[in-house]
C-alpha positions as CSV (number, residue, x, y, z in Angstrom):
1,X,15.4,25.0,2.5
2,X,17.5,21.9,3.0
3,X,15.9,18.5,3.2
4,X,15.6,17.5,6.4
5,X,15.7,14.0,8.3
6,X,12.6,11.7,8.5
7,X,12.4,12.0,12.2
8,X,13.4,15.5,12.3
9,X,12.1,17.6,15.3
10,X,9.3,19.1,14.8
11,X,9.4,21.6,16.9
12,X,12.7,22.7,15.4
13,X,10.7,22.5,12.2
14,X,8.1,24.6,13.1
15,X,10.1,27.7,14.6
16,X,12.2,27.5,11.4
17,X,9.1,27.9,9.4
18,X,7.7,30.7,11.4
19,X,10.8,33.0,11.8
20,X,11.0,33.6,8.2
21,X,7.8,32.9,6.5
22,X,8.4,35.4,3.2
23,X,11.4,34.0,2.9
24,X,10.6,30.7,1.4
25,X,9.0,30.4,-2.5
26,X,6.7,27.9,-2.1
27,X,3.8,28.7,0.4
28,X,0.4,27.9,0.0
29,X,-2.6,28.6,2.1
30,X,-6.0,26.7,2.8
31,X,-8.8,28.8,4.1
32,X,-12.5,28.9,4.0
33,X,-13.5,25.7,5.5
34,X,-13.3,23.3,8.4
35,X,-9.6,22.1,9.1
36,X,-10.0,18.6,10.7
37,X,-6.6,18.3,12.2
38,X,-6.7,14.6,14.0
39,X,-4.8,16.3,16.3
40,X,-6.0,15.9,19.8
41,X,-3.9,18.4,21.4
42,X,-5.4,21.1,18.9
43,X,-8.7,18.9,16.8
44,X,-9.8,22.1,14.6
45,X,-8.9,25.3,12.8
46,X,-10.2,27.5,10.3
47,X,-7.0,27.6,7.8
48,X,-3.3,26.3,7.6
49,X,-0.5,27.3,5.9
50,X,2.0,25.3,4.3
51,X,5.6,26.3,3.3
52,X,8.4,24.1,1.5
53,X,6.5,20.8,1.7
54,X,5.8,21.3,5.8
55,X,3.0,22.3,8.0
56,X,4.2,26.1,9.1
57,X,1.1,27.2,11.0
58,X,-2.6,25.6,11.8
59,X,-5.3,27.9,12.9
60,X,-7.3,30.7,12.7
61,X,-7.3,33.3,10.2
62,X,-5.0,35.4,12.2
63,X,-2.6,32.8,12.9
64,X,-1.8,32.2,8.7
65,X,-1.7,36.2,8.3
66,X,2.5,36.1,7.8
67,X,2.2,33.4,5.3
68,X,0.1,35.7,2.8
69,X,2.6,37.8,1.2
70,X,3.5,35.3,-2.3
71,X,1.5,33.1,-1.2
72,X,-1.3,30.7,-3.4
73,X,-4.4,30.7,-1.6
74,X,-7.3,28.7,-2.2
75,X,-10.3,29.9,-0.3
76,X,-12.5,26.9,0.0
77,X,-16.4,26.2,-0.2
78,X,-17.9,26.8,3.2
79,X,-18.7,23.1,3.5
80,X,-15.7,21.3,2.6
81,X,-13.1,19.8,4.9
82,X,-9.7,19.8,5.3
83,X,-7.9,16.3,6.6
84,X,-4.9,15.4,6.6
85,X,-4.0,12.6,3.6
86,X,-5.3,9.6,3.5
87,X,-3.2,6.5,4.7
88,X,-3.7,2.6,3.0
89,X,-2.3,0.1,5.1
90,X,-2.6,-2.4,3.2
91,X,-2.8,-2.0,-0.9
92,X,-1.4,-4.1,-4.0
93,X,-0.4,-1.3,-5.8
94,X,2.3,-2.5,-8.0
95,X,1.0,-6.0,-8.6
96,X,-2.4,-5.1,-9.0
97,X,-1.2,-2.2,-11.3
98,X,0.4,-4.5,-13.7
99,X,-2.0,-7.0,-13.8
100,X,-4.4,-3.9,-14.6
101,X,-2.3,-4.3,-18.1
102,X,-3.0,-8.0,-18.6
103,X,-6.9,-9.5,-19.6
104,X,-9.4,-8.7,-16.8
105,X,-12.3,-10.8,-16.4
106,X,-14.1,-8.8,-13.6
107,X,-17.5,-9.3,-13.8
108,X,-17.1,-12.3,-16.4
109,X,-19.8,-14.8,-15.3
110,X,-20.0,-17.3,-18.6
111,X,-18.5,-18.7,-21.8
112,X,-19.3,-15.6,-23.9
113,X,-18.1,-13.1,-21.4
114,X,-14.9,-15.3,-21.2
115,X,-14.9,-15.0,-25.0
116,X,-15.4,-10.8,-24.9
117,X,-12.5,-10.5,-22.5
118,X,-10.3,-12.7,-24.2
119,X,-10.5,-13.4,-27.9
120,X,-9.2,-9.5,-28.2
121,X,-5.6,-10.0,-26.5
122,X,-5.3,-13.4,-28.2
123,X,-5.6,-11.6,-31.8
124,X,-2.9,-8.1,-30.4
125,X,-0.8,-10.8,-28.6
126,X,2.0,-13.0,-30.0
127,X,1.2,-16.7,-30.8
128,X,3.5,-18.1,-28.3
129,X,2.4,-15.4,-25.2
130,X,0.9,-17.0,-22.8
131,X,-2.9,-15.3,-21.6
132,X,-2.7,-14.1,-18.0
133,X,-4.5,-11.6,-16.1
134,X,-7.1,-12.1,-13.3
135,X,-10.7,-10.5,-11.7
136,X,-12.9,-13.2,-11.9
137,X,-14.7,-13.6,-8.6
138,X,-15.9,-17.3,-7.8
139,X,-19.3,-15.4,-6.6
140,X,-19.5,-14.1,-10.2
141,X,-18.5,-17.1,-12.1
142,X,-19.9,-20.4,-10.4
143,X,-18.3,-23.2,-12.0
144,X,-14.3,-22.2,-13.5
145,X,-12.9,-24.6,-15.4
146,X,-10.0,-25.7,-17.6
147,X,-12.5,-27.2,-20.0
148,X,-14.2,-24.1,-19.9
149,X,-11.1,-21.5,-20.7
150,X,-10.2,-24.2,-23.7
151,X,-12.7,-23.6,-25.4
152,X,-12.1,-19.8,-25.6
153,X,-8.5,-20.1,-25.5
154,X,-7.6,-23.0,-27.7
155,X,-3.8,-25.0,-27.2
156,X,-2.4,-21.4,-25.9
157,X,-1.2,-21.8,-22.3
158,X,-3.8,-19.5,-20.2
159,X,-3.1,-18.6,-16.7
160,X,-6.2,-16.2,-14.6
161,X,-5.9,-15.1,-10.7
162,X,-9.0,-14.2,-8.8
163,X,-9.6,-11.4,-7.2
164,X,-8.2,-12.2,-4.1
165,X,-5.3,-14.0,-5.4
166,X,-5.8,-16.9,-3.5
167,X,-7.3,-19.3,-6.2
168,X,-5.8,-19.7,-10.2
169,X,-7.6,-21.0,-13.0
170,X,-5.6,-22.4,-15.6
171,X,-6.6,-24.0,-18.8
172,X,-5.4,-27.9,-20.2
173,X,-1.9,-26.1,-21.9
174,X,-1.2,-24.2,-18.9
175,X,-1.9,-27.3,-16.7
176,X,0.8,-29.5,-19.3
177,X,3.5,-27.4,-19.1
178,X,3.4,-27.2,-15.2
179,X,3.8,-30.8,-15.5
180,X,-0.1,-31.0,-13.5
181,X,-1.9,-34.5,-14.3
182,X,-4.1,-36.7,-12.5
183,X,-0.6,-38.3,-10.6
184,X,0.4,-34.9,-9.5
185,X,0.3,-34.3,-5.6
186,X,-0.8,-30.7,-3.7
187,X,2.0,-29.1,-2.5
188,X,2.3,-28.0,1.1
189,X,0.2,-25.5,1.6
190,X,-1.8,-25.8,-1.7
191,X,-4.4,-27.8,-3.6
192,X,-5.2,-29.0,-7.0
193,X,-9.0,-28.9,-7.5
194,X,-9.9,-32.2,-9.0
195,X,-13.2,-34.2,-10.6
196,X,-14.5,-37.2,-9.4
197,X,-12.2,-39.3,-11.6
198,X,-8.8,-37.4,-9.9
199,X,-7.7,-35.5,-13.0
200,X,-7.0,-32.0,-12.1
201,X,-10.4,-29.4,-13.1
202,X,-8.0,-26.1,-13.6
203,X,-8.7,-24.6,-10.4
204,X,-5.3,-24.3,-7.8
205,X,-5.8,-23.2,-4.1
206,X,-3.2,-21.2,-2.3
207,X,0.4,-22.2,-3.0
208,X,-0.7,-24.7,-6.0
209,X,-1.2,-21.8,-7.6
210,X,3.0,-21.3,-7.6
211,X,3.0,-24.6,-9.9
212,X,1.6,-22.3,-13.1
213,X,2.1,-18.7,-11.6
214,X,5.6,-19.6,-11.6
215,X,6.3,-21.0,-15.3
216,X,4.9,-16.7,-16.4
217,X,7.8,-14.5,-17.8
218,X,8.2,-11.7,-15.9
219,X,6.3,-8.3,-16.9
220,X,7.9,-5.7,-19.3
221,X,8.9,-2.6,-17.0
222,X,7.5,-0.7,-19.7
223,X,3.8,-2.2,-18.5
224,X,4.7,-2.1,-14.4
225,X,5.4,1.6,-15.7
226,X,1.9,2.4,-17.4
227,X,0.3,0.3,-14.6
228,X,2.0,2.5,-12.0
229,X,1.2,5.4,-13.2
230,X,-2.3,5.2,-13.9
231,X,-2.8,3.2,-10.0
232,X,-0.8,6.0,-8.3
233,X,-3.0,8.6,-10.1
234,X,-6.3,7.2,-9.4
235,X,-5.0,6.5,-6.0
236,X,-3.9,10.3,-5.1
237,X,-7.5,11.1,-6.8
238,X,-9.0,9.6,-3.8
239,X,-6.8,11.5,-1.2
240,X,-4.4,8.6,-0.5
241,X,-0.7,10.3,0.0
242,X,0.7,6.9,1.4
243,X,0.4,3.2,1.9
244,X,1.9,0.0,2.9
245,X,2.2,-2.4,0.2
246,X,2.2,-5.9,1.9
247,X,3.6,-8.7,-0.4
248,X,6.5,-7.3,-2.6
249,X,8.6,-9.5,-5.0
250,X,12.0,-8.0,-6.6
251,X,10.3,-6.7,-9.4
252,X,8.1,-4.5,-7.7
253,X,10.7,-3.1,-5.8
254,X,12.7,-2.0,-8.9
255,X,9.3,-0.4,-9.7
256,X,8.7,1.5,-7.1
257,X,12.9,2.4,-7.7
258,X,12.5,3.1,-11.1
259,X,9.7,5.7,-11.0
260,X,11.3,7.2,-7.5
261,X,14.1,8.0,-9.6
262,X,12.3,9.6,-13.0
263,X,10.5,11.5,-10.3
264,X,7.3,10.0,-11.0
265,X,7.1,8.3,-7.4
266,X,4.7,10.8,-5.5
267,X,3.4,8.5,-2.6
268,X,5.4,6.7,0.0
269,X,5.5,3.5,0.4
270,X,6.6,1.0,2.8
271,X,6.9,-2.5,1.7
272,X,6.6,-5.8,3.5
273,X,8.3,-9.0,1.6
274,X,6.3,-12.5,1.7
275,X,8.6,-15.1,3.6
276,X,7.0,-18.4,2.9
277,X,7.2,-21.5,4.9
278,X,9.4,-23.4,2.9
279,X,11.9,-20.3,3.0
280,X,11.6,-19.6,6.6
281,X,14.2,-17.7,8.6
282,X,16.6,-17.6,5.8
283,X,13.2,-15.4,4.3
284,X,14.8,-12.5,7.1
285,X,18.5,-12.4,5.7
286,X,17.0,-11.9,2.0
287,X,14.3,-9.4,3.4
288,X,17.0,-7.1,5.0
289,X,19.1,-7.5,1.7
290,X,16.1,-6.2,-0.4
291,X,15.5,-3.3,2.6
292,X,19.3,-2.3,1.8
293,X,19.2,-2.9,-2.2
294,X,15.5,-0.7,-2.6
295,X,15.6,2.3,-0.4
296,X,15.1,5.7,-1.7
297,X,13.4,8.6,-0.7
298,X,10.0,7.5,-1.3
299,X,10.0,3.9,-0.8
300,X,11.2,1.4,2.2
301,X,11.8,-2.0,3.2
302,X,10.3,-2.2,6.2
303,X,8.3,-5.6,7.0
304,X,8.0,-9.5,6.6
305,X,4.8,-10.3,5.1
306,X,3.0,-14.2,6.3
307,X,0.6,-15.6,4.7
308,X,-1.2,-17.6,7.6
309,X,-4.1,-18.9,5.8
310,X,-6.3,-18.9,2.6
311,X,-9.7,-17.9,2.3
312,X,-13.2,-18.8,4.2
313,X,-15.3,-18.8,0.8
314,X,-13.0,-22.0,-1.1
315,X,-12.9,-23.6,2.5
316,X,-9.1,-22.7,2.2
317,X,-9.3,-20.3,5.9
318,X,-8.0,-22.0,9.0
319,X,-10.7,-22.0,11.3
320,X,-10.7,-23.8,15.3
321,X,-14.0,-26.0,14.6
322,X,-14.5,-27.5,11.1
323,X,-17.0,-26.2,8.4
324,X,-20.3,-26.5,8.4
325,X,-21.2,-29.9,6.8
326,X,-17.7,-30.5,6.6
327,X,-14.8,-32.4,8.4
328,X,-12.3,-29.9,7.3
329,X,-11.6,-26.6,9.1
330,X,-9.1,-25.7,6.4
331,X,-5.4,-25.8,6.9
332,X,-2.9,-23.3,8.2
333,X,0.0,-22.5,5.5
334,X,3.0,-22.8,8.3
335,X,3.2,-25.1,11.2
336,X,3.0,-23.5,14.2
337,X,7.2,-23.9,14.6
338,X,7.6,-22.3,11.3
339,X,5.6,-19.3,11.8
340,X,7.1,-18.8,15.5
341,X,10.8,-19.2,13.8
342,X,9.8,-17.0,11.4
343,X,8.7,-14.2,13.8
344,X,11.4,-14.5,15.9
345,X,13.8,-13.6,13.4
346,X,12.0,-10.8,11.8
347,X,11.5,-9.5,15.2
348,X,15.1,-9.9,16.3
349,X,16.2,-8.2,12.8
350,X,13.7,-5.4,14.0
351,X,11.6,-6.0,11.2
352,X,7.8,-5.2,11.2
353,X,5.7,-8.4,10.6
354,X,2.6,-8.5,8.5
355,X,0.2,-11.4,8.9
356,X,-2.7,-12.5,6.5
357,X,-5.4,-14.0,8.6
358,X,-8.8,-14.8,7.8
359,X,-10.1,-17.6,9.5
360,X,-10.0,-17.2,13.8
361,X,-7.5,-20.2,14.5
362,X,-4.8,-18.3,11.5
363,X,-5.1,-15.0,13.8
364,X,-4.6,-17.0,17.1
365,X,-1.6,-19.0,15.7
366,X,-0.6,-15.2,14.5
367,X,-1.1,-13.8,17.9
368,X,0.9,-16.5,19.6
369,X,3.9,-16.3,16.6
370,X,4.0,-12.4,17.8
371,X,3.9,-13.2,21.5
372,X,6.3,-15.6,21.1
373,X,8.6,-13.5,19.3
374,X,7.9,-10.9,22.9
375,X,9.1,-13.8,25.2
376,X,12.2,-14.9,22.7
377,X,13.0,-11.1,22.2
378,X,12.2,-8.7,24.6
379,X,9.2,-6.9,24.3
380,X,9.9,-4.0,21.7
381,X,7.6,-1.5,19.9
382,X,7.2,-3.8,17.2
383,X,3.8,-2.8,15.9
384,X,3.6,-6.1,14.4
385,X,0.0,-6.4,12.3
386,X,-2.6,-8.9,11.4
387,X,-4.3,-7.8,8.3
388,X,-8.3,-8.9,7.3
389,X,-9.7,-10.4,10.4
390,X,-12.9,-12.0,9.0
391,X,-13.4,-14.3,11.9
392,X,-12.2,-13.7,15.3
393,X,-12.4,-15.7,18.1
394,X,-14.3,-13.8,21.2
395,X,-11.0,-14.9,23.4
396,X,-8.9,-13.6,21.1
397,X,-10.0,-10.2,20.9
398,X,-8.0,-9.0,23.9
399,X,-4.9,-10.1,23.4
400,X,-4.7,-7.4,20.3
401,X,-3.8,-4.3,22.7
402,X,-1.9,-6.6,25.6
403,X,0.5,-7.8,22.5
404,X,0.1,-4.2,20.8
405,X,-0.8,-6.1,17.3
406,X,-2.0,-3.5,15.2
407,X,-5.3,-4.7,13.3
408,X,-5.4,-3.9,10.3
409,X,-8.6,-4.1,8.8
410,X,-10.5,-3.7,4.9
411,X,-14.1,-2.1,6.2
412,X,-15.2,-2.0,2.9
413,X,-15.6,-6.3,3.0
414,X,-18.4,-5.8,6.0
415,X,-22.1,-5.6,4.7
416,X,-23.5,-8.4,4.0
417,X,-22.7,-9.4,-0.1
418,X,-22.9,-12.7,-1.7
419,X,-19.6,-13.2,-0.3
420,X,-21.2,-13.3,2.9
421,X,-24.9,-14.4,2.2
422,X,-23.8,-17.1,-0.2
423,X,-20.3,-18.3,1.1
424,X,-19.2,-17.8,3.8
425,X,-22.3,-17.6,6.6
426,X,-23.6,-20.9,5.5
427,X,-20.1,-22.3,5.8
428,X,-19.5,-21.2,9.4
429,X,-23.1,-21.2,10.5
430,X,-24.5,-18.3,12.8
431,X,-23.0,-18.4,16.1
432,X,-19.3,-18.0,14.7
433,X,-21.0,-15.1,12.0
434,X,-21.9,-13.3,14.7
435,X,-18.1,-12.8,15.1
436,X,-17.6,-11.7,10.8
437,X,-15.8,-8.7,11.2
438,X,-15.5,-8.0,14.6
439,X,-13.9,-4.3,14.4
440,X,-16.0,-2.7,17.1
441,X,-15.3,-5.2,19.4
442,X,-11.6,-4.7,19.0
443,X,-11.9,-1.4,19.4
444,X,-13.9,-2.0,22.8
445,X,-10.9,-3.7,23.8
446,X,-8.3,-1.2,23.0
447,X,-6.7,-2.4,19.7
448,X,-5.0,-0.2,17.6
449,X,-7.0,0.0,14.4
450,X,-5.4,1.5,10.9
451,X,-8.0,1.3,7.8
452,X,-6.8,0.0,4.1
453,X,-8.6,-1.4,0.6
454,X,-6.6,-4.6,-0.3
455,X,-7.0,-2.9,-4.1
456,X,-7.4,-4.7,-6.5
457,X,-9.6,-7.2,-4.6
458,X,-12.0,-3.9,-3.8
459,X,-12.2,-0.3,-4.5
460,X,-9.0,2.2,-2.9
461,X,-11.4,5.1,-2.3
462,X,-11.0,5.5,1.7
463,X,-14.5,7.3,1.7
464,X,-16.2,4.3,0.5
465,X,-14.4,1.9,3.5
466,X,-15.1,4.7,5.9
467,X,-18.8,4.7,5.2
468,X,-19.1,0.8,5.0
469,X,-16.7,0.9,8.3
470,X,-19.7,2.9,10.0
471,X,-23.1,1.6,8.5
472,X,-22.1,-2.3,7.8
473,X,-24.4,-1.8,5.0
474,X,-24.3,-1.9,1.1
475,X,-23.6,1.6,-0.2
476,X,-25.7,0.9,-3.2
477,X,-28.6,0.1,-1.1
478,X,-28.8,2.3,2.3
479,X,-32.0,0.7,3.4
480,X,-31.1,-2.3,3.5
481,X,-29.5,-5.6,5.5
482,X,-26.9,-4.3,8.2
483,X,-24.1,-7.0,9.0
484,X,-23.4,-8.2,12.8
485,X,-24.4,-4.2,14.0
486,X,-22.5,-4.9,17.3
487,X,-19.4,-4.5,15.3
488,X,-19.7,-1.1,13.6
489,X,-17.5,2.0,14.2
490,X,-18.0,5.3,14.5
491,X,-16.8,7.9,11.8
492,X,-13.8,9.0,13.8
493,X,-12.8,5.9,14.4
494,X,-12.6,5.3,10.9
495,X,-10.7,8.8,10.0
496,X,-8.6,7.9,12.8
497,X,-7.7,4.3,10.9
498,X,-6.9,6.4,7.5
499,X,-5.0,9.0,9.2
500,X,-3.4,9.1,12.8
501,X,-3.1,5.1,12.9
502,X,-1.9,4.6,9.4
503,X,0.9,7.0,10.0
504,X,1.4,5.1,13.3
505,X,1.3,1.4,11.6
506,X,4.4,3.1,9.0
507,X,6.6,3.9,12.0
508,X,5.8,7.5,10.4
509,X,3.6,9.6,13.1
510,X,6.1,12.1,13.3
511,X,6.0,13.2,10.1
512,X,2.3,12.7,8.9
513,X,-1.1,11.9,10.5
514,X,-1.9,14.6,12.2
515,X,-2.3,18.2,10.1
516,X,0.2,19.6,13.0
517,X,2.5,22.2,12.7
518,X,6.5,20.8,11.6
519,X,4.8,17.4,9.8
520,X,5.1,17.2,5.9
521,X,2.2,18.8,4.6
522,X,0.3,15.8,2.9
523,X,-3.2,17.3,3.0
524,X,-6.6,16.1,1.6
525,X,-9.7,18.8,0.9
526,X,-13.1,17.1,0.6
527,X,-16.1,18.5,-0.6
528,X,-18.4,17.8,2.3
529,X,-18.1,17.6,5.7
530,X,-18.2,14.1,6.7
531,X,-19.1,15.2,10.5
532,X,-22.1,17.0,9.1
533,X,-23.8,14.5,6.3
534,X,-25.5,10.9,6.5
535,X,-23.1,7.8,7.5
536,X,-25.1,6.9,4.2
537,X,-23.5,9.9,2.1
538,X,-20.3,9.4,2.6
539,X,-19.0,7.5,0.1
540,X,-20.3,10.2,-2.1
541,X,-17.6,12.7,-0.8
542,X,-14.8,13.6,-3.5
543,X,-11.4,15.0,-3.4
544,X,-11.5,18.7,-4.3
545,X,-7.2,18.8,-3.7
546,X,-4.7,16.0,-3.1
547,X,-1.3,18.0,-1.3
548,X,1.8,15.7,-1.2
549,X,4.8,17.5,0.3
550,X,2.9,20.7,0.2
551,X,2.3,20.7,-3.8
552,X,-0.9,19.6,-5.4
553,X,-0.5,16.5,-6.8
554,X,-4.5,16.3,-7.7
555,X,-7.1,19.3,-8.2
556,X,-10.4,17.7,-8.5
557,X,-13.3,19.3,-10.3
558,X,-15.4,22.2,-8.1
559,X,-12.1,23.2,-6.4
560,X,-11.7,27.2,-7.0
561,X,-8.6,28.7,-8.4
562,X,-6.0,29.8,-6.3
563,X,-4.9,33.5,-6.1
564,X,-1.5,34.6,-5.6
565,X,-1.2,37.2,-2.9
């Protein structure tokens, strides 16, 4: 069968299919157990038949009859469930894949962790390479240091990320040959942590982290290869067939290019490139150059990425009314004319834009780049997208559907963990936590919601976000505290994020999201029904079969053999 166009009718697809089912080699049949189409038009079946990577018939037993002859068929447990693959709308893959290869020091709380982690890669690596890598959490280790990492590390330059990649902790070499000493001023945008005496501690905030990250040689494709391969496998484990990867640099790209060409590449992804401030518009004529230069069959170019603000838990998030205890309310990361040129631009170019936003006045300055970019432009369907959302302002909650700003949210961040016990509620105080999170009341107001992890700063399984998503609770402890309840979602509200609305969010709803006859036949069997367990089990759900394109690309223990008909 030829390959056809990525907005190829579907209907055309679907009578194509049907007219000649025996005459195509690869057909493969699910049957057995419940077939959760997201489909509104047609929500449930009993079986579905796929032929030459496409959905050829969703139904009843009856209706996948012509697709038997030569065909595999796996009949499936009774209680399993059939959806159709999982969307992430937001995931690191590349990055956090090849910093997977480097020292991680997740979970590292003190000096002798620090010297478990690291004293092995100093003795494998050369003496002149610098140490890099990243994990550490600044809820796990309280007090990061350059003086600290010397002692470990020595006179070799070391360079660490945290998990969220908005802080870097460097030791005294890495801090010398970035030039950083006590007369050294924060860049726009950034900070250098410093003691009481003004000489620098180690710690950078936001884009003083550029003064060190920048001085590291680039990674050996050779490790962005291994990294890929092992992230994309765990990944498709899960059930995830694509996702949006939302701050690509050049070497990603030729990644992602690299392993579509060896034929290694089995999820799609669409990629949105971080313009900075100090770039600005010329950010959009280098973003449509990289769209042209890195498109291939499974990858595309398709979005401008803005970081709007840092963090809540460093005090790095812009927030309307200061800190608790504090004259600060953080800073935002553009001016106001920045991030509306910026917008304009992309929008104009017809290029999606991607906003990090944590703190409430970096999602209204978002929302009012994206509106202006309406009134400059036309009003367009732009799908443009504000990713995280930790603190909302009540006003702001409406203007998601009347701008149609996608929210794109990470459910798995919403119980209450020492992120929030510790570091953020006592910084905003509990009138404004009342507001962590708000995804229910977006939803009350009509906002289109698509679910994603942020991997590596937390886990990529979907199931684990879509039980959080539901219960605001910690999955490890089901009895216990429930973050700001008013805000939780239902169970198809969160398939709906991973399926129908991340397909929507790609500018891909005619192909995928919905298991409907004509789409490409990226499937996902579970092992329970998710409609039929605890909120509190769901996370213990596994993949029994990943389909990408109509081929297994993951068979997961308990899944029975397929017979050939």
């Amino acid at each position: 069968m030829p390959v056809l166009p990525r907005r190829y009718s579907l209907i055309a697809v679907a009578v194509a299919l049907l007219s000649s089912a025996s005459a195509y080699a690869d057909t493969i049949v699910l049957r057995g157990a419940r077939v959760l189409t997201m489909d509104e038009a047609k929500p449930e079946a009993e079986a579905i038949a796929l032929v030459d990577g496409r959905i050829a018939a969703v139904g009843s037993a009856a209706d996948v009859e012509p697709f038997l002859k030569g065909a595999r068929v796996y009949d499936l447990p009774a209680g399993a469930l059939v959806l159709p693959g999982f969307q992430d709308s937001h995931n690191h893959l590349i990055w956090s894949a090849a910093q997977a290869e480097n020292i991680s020091l997740t979970d590292v709380s003190d000096e002798a962790g620090l010297r478990a982690a690291i004293e092995p890669a100093m003795a494998a690596l050369p003496k002149d390479a610098w140490l890099r890598g990243g994990g550490w959490s600044v809820a796990v280790y309280k007090d990061p240091s350059a003086a600290v990492l010397d002692k470990v590390t020595g006179d070799r330059p070391a360079y660490f990320e945290d998990v969220d990649g908005h802080s870097g902790w460097a030791n005294s070499a890495a801090l010398k040959a970035a030039g950083i000493d006590a007369a050294s001023k924060d860049p726009e945008g950034g900070r250098i942590e410093r003691d009481a005496q003004g000489n620098p501690t180690g710690m950078l905030r936001e884009n003083a982290m550029a003064l060190v990250a920048d001085l590291l040689p680039d990674y050996p494709d050779s490790q962005v290869d291994i990294g890929l391969e092992k992230a994309q496998a765990e990944a498709i484990s899960y059930g995830v067939t694509a996702f949006i990867d939302p701050a690509v640099e050049e070497w990603m790209l030729k990644g992602y290019q690299r392993a579509d060409a060896a034929g290694t590449l089995k999820l799609r992804v669409e990629a949105a490139v971080t313009v900075a401030a100090e770039e600005g518009v010329a950010g959009v004529k280098r973003t449509l150059d990289l769209k042209n230069r890195y498109a291939s069959p499974h990858l595309e170019v398709t979005s401008i990425k803005l970081f709007v603000d840092g963090v809540i838990e460093t005090g790095t998030a812009a927030l309307l009314e200061a800190y608790v205890g504090s004259n600060s309310a953080g800073e935002l990361l553009y001016t106001p004319e920045q991030l509306n040129a910026i917008a304009i631009a992309g929008d104009k170019a017809n290029l999606q834009l991607h906003a990090h936003a944590i703190g409430d006045r970096a999602v209204r300055a978002a929302l009012d780049a994206y509106e202006a970019a309406q009134k400059a432009n036309g009003v367009r369907d732009s799908r443009h997208q504000i990713t995280h959302l930790e603190l909302v302002d009540p006003a702001d909650i409406g203007r998601f559907k009347q701008l149609g700003v996608i929210a794109n949210i990470q459910a798995l961040w919403a119980y209450p963990d020492t992120y929030i016990v510790d570091l953020t509620r006592p910084k905003l105080g509990p009138e404004r936590s009342e507001w962590l999170y708000p995804f229910g009341a977006l939803k009350k107001a009509g906002a289109t919601i698509a679910g994603s992890s942020d991997w590596s700063v937390s886990s990529m399984n979907p199931l684990e976000a879509i039980q959080t998503g539901v219960t605001r609770q910690d999955i490890a402890d089901p009895q216990g505290a429930v973050l700001t309840p008013q805000h939780k979602l239902d169970l198809m509200d969160m398939l709906r994020a991973y399926t129908v609305n991340g397909a929507y969010a790609a500018f891909d709803e005619a192909e995928s999201g919905t298991l409907t006859s004509g789409k490409r036949a990226d499937v996902v069997v579970l092992d329970k029904d998710l409609t039929k367990i605890a909120p509190t089990e769901i996370a213990s759900a596994k993949a029994l079969l990943t389909m990408i394109d109509g081929m297994p690309a993951y068979e997961g223990e308990g899944l029975p053999k397929p017979t050939q008909q």
